[in-house]
PyMOL Python script that loads the backbone (N, CA, C, O; Angstrom):
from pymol import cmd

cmd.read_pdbstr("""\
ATOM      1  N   UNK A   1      23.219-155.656  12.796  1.00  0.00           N
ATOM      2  CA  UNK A   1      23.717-155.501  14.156  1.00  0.00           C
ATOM      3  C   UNK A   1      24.020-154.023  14.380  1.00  0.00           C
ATOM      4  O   UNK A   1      25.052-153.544  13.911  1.00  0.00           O
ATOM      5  N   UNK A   2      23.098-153.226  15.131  1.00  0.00           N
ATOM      6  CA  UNK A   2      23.719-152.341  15.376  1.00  0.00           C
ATOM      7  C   UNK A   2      24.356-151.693  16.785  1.00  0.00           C
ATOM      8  O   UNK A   2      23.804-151.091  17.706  1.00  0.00           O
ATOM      9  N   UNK A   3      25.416-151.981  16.615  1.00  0.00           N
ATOM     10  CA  UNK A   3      26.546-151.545  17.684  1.00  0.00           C
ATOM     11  C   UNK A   3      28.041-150.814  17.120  1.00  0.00           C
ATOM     12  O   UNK A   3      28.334-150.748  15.926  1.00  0.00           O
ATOM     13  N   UNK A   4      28.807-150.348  18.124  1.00  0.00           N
ATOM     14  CA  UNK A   4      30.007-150.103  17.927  1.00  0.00           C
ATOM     15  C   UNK A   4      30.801-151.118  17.145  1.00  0.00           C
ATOM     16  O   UNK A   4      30.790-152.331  17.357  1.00  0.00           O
ATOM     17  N   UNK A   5      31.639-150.350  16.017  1.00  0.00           N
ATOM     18  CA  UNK A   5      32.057-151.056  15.323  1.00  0.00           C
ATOM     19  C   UNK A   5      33.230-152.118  16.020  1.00  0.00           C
ATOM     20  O   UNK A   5      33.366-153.301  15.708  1.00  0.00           O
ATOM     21  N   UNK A   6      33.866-151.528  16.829  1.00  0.00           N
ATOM     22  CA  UNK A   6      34.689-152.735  17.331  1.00  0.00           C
ATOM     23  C   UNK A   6      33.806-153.806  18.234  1.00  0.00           C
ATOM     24  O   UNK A   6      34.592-154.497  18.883  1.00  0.00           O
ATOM     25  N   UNK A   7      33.116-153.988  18.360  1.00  0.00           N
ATOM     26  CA  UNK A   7      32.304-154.975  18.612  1.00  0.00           C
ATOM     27  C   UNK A   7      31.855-155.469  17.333  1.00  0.00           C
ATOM     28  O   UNK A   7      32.389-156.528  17.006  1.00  0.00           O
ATOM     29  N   UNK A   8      31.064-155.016  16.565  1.00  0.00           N
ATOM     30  CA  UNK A   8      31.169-155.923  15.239  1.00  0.00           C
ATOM     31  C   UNK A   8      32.094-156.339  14.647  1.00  0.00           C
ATOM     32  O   UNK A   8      31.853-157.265  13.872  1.00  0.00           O
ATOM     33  N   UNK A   9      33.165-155.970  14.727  1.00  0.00           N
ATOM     34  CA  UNK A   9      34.619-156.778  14.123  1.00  0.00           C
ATOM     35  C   UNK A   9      35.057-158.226  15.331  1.00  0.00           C
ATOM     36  O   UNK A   9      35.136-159.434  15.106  1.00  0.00           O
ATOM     37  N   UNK A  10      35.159-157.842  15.949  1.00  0.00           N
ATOM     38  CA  UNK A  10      34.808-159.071  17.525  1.00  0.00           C
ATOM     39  C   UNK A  10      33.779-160.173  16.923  1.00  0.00           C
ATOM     40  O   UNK A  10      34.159-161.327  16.725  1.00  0.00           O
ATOM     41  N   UNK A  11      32.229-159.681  16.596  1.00  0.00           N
ATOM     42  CA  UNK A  11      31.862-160.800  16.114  1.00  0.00           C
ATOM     43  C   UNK A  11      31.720-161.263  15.107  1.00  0.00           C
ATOM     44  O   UNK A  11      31.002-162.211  14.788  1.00  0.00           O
ATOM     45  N   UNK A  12      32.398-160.636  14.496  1.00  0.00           N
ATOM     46  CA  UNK A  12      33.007-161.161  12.895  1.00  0.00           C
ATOM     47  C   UNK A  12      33.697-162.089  12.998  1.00  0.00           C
ATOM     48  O   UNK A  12      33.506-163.088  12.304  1.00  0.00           O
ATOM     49  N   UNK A  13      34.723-162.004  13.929  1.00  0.00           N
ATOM     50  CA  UNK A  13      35.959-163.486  14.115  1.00  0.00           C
ATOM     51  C   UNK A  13      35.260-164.521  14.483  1.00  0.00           C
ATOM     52  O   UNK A  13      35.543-165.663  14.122  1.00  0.00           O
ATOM     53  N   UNK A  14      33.877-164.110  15.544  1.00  0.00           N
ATOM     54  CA  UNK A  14      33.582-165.361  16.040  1.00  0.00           C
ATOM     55  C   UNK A  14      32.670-166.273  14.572  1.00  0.00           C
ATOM     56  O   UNK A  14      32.783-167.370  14.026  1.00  0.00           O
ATOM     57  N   UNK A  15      31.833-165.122  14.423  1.00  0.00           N
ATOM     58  CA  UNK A  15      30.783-165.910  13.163  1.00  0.00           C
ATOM     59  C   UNK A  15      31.995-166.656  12.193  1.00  0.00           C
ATOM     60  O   UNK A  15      31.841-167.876  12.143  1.00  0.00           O
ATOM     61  N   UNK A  16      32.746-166.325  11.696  1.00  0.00           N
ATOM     62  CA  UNK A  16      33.915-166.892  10.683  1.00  0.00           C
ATOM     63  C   UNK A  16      34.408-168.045  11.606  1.00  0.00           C
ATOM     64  O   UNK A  16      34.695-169.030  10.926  1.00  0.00           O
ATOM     65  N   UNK A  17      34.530-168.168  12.472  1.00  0.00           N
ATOM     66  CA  UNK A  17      34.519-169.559  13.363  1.00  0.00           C
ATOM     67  C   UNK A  17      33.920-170.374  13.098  1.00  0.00           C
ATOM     68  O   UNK A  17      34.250-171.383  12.475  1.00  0.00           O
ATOM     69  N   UNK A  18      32.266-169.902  13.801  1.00  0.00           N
ATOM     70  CA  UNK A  18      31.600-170.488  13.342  1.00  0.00           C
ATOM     71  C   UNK A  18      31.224-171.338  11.869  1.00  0.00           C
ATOM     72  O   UNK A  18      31.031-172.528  11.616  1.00  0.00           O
ATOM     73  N   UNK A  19      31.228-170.303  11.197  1.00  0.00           N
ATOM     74  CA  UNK A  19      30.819-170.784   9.754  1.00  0.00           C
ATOM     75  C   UNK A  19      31.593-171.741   9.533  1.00  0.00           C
ATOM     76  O   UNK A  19      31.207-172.893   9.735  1.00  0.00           O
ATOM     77  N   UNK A  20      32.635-171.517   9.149  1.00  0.00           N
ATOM     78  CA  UNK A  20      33.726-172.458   8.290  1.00  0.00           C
ATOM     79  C   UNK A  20      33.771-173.929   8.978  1.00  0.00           C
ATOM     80  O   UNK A  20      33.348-174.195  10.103  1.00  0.00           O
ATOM     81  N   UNK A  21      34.385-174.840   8.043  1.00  0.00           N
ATOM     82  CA  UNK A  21      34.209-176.377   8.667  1.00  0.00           C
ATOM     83  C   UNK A  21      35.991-175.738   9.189  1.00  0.00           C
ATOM     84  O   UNK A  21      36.793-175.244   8.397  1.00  0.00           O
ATOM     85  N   UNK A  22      36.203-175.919  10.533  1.00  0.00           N
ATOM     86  CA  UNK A  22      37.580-176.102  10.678  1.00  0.00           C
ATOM     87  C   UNK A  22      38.064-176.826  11.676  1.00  0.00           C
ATOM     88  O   UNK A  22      38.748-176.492  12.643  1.00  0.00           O
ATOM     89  N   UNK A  23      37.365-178.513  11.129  1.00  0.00           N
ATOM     90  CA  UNK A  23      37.730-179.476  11.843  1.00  0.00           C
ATOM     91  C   UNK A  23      39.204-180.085  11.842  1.00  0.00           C
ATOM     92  O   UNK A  23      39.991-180.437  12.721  1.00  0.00           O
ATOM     93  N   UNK A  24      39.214-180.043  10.389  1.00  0.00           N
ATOM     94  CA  UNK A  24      40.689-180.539   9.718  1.00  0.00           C
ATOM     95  C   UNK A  24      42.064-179.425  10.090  1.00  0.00           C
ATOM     96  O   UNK A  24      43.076-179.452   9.389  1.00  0.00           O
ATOM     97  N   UNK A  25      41.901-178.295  11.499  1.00  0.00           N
ATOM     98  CA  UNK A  25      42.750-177.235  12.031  1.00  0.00           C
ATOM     99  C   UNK A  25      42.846-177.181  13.477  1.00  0.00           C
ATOM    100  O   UNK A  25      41.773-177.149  14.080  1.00  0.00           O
ATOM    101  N   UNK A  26      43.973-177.164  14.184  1.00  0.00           N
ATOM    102  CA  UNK A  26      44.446-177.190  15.106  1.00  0.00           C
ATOM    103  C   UNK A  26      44.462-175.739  15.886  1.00  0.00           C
ATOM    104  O   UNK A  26      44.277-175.532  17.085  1.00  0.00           O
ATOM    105  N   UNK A  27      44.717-174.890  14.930  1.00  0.00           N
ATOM    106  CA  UNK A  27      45.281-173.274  14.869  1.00  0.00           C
ATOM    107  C   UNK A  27      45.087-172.735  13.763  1.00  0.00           C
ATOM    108  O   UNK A  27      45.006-173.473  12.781  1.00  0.00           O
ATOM    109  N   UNK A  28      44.988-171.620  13.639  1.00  0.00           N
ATOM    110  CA  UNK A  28      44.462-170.130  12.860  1.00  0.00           C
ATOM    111  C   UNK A  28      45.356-169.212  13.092  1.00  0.00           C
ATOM    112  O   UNK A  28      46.071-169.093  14.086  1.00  0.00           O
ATOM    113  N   UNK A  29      45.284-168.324  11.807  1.00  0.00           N
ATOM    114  CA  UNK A  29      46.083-167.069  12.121  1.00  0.00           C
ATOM    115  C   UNK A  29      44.871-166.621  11.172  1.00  0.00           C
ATOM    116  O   UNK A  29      44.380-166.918  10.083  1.00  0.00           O
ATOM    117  N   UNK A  30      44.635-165.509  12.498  1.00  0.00           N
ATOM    118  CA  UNK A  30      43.887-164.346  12.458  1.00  0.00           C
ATOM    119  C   UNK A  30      44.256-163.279  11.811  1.00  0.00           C
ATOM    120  O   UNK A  30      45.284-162.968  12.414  1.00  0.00           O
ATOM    121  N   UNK A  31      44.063-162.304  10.765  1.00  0.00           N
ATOM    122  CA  UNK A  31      43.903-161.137  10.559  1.00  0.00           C
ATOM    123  C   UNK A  31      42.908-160.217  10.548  1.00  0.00           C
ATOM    124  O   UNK A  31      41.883-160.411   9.894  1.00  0.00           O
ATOM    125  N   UNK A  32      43.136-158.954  11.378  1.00  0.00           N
ATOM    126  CA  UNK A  32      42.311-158.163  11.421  1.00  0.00           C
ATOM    127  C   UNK A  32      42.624-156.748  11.178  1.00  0.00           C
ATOM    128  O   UNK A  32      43.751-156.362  11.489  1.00  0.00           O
ATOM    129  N   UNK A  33      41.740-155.878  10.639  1.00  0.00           N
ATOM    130  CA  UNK A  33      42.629-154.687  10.925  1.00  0.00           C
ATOM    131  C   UNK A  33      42.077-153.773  11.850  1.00  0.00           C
ATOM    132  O   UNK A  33      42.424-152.637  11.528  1.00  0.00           O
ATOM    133  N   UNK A  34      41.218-153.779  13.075  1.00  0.00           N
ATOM    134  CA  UNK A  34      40.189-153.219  13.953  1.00  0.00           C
ATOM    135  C   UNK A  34      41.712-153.407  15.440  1.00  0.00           C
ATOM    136  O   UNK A  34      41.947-154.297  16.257  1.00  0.00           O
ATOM    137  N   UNK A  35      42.217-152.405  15.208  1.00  0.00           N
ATOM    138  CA  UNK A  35      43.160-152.871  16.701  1.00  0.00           C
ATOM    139  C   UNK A  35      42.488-152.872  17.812  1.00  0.00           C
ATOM    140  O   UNK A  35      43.046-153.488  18.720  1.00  0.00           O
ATOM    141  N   UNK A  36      41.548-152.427  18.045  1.00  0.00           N
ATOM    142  CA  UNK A  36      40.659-152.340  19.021  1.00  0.00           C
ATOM    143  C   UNK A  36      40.560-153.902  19.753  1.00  0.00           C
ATOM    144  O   UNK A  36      40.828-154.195  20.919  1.00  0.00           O
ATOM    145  N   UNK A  37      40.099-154.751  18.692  1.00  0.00           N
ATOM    146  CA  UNK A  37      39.934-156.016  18.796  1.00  0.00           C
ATOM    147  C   UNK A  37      40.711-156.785  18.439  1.00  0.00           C
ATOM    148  O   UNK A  37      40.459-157.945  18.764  1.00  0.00           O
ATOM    149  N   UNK A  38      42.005-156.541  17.618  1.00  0.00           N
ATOM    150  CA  UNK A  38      43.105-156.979  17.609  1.00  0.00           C
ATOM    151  C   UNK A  38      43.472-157.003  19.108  1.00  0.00           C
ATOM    152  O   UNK A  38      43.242-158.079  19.660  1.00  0.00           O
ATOM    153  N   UNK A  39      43.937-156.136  19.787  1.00  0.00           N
ATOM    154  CA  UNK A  39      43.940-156.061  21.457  1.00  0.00           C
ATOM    155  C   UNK A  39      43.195-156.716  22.467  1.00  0.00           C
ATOM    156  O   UNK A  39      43.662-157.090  23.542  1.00  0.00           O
ATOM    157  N   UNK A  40      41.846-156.864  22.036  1.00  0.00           N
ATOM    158  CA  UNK A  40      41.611-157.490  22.757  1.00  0.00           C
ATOM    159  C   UNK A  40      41.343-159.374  22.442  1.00  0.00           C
ATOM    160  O   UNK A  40      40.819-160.071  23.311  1.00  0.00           O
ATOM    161  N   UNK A  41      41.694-159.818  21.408  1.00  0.00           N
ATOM    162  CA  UNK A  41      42.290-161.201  20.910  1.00  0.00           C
ATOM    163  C   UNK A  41      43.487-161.180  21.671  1.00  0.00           C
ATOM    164  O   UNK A  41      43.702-161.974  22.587  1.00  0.00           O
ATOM    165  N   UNK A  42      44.197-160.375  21.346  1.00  0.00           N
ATOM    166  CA  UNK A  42      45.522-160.994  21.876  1.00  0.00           C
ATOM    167  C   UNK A  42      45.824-160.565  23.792  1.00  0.00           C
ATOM    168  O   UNK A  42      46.790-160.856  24.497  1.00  0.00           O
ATOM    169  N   UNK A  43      44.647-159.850  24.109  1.00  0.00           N
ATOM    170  CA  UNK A  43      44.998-159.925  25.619  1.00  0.00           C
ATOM    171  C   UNK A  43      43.629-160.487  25.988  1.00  0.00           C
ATOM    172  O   UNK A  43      42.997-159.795  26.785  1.00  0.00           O
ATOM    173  N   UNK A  44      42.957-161.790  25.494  1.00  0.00           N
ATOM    174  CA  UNK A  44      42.089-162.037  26.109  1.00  0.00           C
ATOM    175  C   UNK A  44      41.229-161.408  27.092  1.00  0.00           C
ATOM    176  O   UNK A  44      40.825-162.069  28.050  1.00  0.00           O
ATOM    177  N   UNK A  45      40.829-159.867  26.901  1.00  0.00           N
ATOM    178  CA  UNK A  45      40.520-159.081  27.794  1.00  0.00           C
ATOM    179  C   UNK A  45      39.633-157.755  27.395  1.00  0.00           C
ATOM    180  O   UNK A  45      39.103-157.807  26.285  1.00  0.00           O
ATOM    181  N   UNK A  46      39.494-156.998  27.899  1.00  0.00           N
ATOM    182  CA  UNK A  46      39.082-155.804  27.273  1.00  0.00           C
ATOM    183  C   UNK A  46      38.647-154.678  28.649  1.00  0.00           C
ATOM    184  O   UNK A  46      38.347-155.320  29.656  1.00  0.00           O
ATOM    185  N   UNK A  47      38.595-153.594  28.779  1.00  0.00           N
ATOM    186  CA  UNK A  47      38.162-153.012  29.821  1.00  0.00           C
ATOM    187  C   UNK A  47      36.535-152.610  29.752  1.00  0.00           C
ATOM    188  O   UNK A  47      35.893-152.055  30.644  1.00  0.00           O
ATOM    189  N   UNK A  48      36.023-153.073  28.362  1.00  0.00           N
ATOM    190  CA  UNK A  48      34.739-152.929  27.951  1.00  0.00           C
ATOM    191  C   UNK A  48      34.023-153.858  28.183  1.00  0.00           C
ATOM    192  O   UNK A  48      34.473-154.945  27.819  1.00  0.00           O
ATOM    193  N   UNK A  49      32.746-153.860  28.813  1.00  0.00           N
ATOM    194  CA  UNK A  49      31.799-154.814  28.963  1.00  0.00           C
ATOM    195  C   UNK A  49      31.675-155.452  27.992  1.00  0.00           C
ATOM    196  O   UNK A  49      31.909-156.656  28.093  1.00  0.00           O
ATOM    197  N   UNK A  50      31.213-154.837  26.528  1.00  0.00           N
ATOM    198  CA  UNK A  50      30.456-155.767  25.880  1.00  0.00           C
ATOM    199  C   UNK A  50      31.708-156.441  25.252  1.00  0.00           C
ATOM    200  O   UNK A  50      31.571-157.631  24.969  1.00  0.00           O
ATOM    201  N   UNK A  51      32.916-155.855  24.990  1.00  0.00           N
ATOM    202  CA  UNK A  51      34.075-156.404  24.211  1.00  0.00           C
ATOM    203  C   UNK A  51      34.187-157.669  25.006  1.00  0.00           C
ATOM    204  O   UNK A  51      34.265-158.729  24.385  1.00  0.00           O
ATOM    205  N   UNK A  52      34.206-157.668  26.395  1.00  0.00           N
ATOM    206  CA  UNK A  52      34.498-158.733  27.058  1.00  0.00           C
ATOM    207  C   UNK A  52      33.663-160.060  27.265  1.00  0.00           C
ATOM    208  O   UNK A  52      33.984-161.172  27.684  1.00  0.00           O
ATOM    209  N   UNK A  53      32.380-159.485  26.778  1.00  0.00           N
ATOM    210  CA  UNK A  53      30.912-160.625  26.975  1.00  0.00           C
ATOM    211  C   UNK A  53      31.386-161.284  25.550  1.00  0.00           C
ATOM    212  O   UNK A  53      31.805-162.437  25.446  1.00  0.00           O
ATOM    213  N   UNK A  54      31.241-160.303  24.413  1.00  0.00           N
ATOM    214  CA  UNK A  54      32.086-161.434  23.355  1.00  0.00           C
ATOM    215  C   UNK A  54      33.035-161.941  23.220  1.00  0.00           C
ATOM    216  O   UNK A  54      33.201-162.942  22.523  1.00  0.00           O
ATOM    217  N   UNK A  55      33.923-161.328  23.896  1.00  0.00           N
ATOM    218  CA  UNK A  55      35.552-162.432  23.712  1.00  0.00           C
ATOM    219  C   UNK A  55      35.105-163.462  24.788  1.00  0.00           C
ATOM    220  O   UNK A  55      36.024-164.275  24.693  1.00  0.00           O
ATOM    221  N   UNK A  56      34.454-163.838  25.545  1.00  0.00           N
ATOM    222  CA  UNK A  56      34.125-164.848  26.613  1.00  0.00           C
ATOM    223  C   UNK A  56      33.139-165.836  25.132  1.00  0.00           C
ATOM    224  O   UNK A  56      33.309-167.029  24.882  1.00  0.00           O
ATOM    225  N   UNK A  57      32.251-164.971  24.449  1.00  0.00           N
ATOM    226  CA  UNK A  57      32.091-166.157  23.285  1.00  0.00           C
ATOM    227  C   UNK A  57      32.774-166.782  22.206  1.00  0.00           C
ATOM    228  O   UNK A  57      32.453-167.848  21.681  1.00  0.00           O
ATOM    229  N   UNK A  58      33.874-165.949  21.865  1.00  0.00           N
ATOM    230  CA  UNK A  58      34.577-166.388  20.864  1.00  0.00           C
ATOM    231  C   UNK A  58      35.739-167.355  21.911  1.00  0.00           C
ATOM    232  O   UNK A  58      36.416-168.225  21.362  1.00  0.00           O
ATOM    233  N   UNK A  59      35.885-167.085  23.514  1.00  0.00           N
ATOM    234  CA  UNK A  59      36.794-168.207  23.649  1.00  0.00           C
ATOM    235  C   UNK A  59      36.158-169.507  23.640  1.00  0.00           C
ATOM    236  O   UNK A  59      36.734-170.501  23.199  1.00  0.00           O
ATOM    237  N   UNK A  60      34.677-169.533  24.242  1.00  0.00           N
ATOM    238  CA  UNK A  60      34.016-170.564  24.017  1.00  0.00           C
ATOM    239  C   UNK A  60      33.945-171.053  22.864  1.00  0.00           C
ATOM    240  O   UNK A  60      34.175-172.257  22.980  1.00  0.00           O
ATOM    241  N   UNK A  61      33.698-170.714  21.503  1.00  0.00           N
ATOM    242  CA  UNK A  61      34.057-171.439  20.054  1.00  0.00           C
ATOM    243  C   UNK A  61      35.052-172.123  20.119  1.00  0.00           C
ATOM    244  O   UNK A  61      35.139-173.337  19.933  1.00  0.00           O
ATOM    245  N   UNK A  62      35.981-171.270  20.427  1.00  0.00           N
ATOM    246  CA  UNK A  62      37.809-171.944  19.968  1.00  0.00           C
ATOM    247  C   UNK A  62      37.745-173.054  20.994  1.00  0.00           C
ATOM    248  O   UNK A  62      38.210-174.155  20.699  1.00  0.00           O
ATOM    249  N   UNK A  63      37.291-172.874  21.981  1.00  0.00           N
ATOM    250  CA  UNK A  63      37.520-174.305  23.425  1.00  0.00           C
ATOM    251  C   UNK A  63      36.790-175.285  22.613  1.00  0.00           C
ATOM    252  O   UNK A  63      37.584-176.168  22.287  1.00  0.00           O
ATOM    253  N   UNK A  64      35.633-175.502  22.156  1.00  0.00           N
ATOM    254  CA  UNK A  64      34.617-175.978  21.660  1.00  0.00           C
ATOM    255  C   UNK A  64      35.141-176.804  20.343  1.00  0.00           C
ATOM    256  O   UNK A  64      35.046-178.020  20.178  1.00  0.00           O
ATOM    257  N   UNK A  65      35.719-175.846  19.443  1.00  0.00           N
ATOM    258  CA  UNK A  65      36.652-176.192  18.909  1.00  0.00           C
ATOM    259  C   UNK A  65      37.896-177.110  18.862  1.00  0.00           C
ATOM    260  O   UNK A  65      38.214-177.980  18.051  1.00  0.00           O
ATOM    261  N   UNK A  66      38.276-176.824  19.561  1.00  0.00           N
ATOM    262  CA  UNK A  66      39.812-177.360  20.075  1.00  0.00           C
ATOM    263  C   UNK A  66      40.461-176.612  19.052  1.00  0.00           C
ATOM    264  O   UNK A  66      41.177-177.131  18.195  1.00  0.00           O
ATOM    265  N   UNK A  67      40.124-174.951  19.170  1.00  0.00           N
ATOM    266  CA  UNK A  67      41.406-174.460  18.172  1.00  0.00           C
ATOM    267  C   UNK A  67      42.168-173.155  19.155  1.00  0.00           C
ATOM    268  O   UNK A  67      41.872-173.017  20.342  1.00  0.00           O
ATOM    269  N   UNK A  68      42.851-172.545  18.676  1.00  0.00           N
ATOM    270  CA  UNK A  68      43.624-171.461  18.977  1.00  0.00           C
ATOM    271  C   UNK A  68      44.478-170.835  18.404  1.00  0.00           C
ATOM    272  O   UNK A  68      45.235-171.466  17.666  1.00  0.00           O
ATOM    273  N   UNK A  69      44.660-169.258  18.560  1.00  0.00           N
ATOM    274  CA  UNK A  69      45.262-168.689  17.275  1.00  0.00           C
ATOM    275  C   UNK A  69      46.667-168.755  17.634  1.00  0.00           C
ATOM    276  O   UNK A  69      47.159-168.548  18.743  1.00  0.00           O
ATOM    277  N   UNK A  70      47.345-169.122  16.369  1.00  0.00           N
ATOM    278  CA  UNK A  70      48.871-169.350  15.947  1.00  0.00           C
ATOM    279  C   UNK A  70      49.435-167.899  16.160  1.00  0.00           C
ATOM    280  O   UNK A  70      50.422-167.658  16.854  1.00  0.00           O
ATOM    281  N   UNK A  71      48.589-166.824  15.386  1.00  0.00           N
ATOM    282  CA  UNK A  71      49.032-165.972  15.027  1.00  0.00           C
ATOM    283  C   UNK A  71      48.043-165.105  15.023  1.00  0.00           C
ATOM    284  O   UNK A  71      46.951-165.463  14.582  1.00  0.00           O
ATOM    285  N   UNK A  72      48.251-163.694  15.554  1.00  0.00           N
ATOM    286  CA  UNK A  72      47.219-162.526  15.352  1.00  0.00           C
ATOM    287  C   UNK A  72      47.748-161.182  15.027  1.00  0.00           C
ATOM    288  O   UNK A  72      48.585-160.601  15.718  1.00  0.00           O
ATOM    289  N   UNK A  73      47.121-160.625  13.735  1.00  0.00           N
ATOM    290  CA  UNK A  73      48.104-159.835  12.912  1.00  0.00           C
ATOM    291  C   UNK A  73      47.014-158.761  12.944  1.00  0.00           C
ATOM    292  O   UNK A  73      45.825-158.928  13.215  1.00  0.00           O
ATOM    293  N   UNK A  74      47.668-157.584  12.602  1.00  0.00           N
ATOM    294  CA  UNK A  74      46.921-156.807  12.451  1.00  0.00           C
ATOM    295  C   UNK A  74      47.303-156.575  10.688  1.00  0.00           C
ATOM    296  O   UNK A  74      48.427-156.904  10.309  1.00  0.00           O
ATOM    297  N   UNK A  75      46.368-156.040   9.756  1.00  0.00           N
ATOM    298  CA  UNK A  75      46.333-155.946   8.597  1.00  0.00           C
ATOM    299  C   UNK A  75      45.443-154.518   8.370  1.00  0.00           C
ATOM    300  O   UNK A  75      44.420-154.235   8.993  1.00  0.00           O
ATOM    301  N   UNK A  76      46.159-153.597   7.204  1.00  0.00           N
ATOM    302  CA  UNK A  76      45.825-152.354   7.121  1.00  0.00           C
ATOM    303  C   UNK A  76      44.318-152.538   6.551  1.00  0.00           C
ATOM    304  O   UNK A  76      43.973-153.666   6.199  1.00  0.00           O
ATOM    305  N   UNK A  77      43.551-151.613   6.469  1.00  0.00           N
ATOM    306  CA  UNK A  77      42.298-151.928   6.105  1.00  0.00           C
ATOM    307  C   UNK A  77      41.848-152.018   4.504  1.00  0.00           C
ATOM    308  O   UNK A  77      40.855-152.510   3.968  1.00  0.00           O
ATOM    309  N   UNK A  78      43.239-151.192   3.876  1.00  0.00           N
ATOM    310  CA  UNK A  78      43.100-151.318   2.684  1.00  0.00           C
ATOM    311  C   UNK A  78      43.911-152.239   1.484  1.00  0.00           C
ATOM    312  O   UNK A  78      44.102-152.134   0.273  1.00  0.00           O
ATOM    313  N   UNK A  79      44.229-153.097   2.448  1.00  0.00           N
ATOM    314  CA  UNK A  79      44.735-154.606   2.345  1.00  0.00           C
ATOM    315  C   UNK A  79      43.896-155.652   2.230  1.00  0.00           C
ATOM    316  O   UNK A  79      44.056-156.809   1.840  1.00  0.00           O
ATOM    317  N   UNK A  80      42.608-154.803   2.799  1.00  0.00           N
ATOM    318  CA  UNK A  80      41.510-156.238   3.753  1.00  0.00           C
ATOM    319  C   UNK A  80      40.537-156.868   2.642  1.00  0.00           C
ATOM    320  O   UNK A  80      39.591-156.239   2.168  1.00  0.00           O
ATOM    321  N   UNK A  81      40.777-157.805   2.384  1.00  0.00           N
ATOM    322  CA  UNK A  81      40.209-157.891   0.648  1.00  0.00           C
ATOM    323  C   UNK A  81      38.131-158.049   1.447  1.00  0.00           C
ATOM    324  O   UNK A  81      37.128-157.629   0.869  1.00  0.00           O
ATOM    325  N   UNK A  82      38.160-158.556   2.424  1.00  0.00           N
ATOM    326  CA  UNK A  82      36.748-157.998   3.317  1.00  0.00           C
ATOM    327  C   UNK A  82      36.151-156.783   3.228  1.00  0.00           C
ATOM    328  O   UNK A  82      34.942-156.903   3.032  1.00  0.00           O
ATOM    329  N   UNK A  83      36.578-155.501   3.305  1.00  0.00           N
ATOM    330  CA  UNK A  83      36.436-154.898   3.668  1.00  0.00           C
ATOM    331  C   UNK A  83      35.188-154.210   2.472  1.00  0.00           C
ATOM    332  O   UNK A  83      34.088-153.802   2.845  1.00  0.00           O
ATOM    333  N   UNK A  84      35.558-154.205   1.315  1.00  0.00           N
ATOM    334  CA  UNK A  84      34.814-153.622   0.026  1.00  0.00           C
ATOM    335  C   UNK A  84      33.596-153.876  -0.002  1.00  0.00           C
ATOM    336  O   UNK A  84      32.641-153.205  -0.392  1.00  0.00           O
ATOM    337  N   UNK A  85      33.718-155.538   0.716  1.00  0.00           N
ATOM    338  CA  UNK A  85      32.123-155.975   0.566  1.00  0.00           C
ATOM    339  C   UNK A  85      31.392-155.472   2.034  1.00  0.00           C
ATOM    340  O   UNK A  85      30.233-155.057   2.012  1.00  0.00           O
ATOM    341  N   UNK A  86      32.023-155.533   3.065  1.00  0.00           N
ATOM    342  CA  UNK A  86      31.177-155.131   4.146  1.00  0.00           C
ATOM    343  C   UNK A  86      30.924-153.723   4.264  1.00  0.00           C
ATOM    344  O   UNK A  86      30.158-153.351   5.154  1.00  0.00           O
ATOM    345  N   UNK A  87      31.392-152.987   3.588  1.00  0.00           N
ATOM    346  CA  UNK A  87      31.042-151.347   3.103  1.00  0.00           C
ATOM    347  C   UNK A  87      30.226-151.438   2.103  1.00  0.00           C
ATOM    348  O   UNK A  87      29.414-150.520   2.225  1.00  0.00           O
ATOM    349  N   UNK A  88      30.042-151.950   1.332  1.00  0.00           N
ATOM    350  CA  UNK A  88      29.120-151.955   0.484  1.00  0.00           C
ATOM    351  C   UNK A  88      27.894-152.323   0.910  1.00  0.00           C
ATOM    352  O   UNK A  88      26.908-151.688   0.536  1.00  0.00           O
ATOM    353  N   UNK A  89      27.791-153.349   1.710  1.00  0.00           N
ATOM    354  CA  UNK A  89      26.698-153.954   2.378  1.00  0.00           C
ATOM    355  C   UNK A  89      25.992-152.970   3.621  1.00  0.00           C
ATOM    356  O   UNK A  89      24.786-152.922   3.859  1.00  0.00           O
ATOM    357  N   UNK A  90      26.822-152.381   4.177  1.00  0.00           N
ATOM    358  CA  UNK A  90      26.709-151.552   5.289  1.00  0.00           C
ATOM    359  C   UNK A  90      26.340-150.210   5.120  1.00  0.00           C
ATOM    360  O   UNK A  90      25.881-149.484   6.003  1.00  0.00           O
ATOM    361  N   UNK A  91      26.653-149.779   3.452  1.00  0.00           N
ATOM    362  CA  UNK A  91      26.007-148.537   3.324  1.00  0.00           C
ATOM    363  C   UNK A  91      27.362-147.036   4.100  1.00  0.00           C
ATOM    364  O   UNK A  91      27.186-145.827   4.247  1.00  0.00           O
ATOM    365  N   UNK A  92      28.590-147.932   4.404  1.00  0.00           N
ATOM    366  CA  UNK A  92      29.256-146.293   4.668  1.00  0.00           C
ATOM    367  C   UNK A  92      30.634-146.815   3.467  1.00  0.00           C
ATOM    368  O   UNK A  92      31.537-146.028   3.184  1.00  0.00           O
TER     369      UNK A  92
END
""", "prot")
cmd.dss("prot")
cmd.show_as("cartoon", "prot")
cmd.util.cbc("prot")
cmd.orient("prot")
């Protein structure tokens, strides 16, 4: 995918939606450490086009779902036990 990284962290939450079975969940708590998109999770919004075309898909998952986040945290990046592998994979 190549785009701005806060858009790839955006559809990171959604694909991890996706993927996982999370029938047996009501609610999620989110961590991220991209405040960009931390911000715009928690204000359902964004002043950015494309931030906003994907948070309109990731609300569609969660509706789809029947889930919604409990909790949305922001987490330092070198906390992010994610992070090692998607740098590695990504080449920076």
């Amino acid at each position: 995918l190549k785009a701005h990284i806060n858009l790839k962290e955006l559809v990171t939450v959604r694909f991890a939606i996706e993927a996982f079975d999370v029938a047996a969940f009501t609610s999620l708590n989110l961590f991220i450490d991209n405040t960009t998109a931390l911000a715009v999770v928690r204000n359902e919004r964004s002043p950015a086009y494309l931030l906003n075309q994907e948070f309109g898909r990731l609300s569609a998952i969660l509706s789809l779902k029947h889930l919604r986040f409990a909790s949305i945290t922001w987490l330092a990046s070198q906390k992010n036990p994610a992070d090692f592998w998607s740098r590695l994979f990504s080449g920076n």
